[in-house]
Each structure stands twice: as C-alpha cells, then as structure tokens.
C-alpha positions as CSV (number, residue, x, y, z in Angstrom):
1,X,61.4,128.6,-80.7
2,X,58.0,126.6,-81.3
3,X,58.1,128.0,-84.6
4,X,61.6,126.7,-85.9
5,X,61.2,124.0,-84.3
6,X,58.0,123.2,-86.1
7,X,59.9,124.4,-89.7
8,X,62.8,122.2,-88.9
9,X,60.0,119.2,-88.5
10,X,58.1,119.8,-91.4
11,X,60.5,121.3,-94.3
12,X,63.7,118.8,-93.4
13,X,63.2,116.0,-91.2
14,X,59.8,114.8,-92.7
15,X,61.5,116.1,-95.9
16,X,64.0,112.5,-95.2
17,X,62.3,110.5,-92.9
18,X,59.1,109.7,-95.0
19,X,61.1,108.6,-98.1
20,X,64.3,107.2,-96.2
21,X,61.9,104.1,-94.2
22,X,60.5,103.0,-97.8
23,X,64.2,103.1,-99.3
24,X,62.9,106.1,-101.7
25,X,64.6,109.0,-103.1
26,X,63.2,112.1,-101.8
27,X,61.9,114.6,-104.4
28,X,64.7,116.1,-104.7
29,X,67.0,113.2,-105.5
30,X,64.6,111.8,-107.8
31,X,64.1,115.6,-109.4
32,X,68.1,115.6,-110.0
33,X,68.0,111.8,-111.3
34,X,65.2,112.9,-113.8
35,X,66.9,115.6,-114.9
36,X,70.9,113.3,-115.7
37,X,68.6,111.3,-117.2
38,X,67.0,113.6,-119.7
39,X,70.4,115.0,-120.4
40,X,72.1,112.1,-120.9
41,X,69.5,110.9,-123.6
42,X,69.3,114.2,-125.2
43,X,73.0,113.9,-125.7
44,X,72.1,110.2,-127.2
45,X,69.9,112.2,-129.9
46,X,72.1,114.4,-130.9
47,X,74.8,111.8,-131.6
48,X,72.4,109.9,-133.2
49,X,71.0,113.1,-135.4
50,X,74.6,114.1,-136.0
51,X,75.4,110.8,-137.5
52,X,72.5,110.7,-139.5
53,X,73.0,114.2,-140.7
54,X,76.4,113.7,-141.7
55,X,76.0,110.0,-142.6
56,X,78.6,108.1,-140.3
57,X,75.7,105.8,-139.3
C-alpha cells in the first residue's frame, strides 16, 4: 500500500499540482501544444512551397 501510494504521489499528483499553482501546462500539455504547433506550421510550408512550385503566389 506504501508503495502505490508513494507512485500515485510522485508520477500523478506532483505530475499536476507543481504546474497547476503557477498556471503552467504540465509537460505533457505543453508536449501536445508543441507538437499542433509544429504541424500546423509545417502545413503553412507546404502551402506556401505548393504555391511557389506551381506559381499561384
């Protein structure tokens, strides 16, 4: 019991608690923000290099 207990303290609650008091995303969130980001201006660039390529810029 000590043990989950312990797990449930250090891999989840601490996982929330330390970035919920500042207002932060937790790594996670932040991780999955990142990565729409990246996406999203990836997609941007290959617009962009489509309309170059095929000159409707």
């Amino acid at each position: 019991m000590k043990l989950e207990t312990l797990e449930y303290i250090e891999v989840w609650y601490n996982r929330k608690r330390r970035y919920s008091t500042l207002n932060y995303p937790t790594n996670e969130e932040f991780n999955n923000q990142s990565d729409q980001i990246f996406l999203t201006n990836l997609e941007q660039l290959h617009d962009f290099e489509y309309r170059i390529i095929f000159g409707l810029e």
